[in-house]
SEVOBA-237320 format. One record per residue (C-alpha): z, x, y; residue number from 1; residue in three letters. Coordinates in nm, 4 decimals, always signed. Layout:
N
R          w          u          v   pos   code
R          Z          X          Y   NUM    ALA
...
END
This chain:
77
R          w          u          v   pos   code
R    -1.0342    -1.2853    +1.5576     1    UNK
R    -1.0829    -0.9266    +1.4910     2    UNK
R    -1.2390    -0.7756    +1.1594     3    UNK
R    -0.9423    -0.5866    +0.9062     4    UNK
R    -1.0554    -0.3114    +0.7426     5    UNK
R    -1.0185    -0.2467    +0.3878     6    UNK
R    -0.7644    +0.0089    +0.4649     7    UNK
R    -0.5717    -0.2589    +0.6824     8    UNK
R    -0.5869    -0.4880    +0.4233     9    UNK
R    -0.4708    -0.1832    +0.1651    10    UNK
R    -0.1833    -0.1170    +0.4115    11    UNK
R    -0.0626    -0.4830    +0.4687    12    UNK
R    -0.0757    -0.5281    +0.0862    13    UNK
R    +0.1179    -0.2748    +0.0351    14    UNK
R    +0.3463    -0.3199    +0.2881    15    UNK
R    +0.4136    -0.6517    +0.1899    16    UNK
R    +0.4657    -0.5328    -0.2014    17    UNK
R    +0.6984    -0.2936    -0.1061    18    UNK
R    +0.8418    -0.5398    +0.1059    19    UNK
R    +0.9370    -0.7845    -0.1688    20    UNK
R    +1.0708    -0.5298    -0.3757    21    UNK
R    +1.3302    -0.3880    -0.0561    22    UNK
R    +1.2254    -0.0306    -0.1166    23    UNK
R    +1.1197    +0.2369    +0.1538    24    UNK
R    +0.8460    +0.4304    +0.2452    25    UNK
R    +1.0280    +0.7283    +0.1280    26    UNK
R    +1.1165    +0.5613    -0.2353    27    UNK
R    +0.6920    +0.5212    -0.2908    28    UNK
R    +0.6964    +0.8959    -0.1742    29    UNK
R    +0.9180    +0.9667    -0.4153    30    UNK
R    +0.7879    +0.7866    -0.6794    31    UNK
R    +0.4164    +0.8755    -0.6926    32    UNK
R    +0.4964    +1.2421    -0.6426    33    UNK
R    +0.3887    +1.2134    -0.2598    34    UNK
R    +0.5570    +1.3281    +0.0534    35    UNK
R    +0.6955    +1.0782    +0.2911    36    UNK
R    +0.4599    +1.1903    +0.5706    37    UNK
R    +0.1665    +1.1321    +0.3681    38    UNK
R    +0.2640    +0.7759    +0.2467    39    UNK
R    +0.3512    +0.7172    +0.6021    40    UNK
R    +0.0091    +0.8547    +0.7646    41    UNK
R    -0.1501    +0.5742    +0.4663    42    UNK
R    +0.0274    +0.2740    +0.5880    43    UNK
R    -0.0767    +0.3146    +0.9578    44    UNK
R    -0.3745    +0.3922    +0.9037    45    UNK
R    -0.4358    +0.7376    +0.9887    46    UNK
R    -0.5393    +0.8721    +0.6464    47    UNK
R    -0.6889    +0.6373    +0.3861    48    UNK
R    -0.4999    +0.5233    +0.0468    49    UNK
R    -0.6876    +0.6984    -0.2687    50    UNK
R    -0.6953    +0.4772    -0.6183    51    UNK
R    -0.4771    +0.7173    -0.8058    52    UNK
R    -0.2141    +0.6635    -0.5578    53    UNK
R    -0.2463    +0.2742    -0.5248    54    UNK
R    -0.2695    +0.2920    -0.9025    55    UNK
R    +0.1234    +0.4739    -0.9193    56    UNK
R    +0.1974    +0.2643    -0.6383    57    UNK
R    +0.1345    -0.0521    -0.8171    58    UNK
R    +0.2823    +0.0770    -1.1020    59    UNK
R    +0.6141    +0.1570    -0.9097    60    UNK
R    +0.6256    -0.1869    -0.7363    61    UNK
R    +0.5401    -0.3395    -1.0588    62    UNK
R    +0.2302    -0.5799    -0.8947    63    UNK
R    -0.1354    -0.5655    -1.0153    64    UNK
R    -0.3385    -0.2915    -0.8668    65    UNK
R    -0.5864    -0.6051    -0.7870    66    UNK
R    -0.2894    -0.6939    -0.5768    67    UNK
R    -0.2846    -0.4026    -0.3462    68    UNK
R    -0.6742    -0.3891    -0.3310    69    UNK
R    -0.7290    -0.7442    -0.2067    70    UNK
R    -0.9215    -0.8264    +0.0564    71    UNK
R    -0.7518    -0.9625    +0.4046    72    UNK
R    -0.8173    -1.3308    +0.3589    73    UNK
R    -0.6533    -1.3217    +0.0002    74    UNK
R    -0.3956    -1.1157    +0.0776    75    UNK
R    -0.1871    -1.3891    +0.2978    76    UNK
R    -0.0244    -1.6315    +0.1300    77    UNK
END
């Protein structure tokens, strides 16, 4: 089985939160101050999530930032 990067992890946490909540890539744009490009280069992967972001991100999807930043095995549930 092959290794997930913290990033991965980040992503699929995220991507699950916002998930859950039914809002868009362009709503977490929109609510961290962020453009929709950017959040989109963060969730696949081709630029890396910083903790102020996942801290308004949390914040927007209303989940603990522990959430967001756990690793791949704890993530699934």
């Amino acid at each position: 089985m092959p290794q997930v990067t913290d990033q991965e992890a980040i992503a699929a946490n995220v991507r699950a939160a916002k998930a859950r909540r039914r809002v868009t890539d362009a709503d977490i744009a929109n609510a961290i101050g962020a453009s929709r490009s950017a959040i989109n280069d963060r969730m696949n992967g081709r630029a890396k999530f910083q903790i102020d972001e996942l801290q308004r991100i949390a914040a927007f999807l209303d989940v603990p930032l522990e959430q967001l930043l756990a690793p791949a095995e704890a993530a699934v549930s």
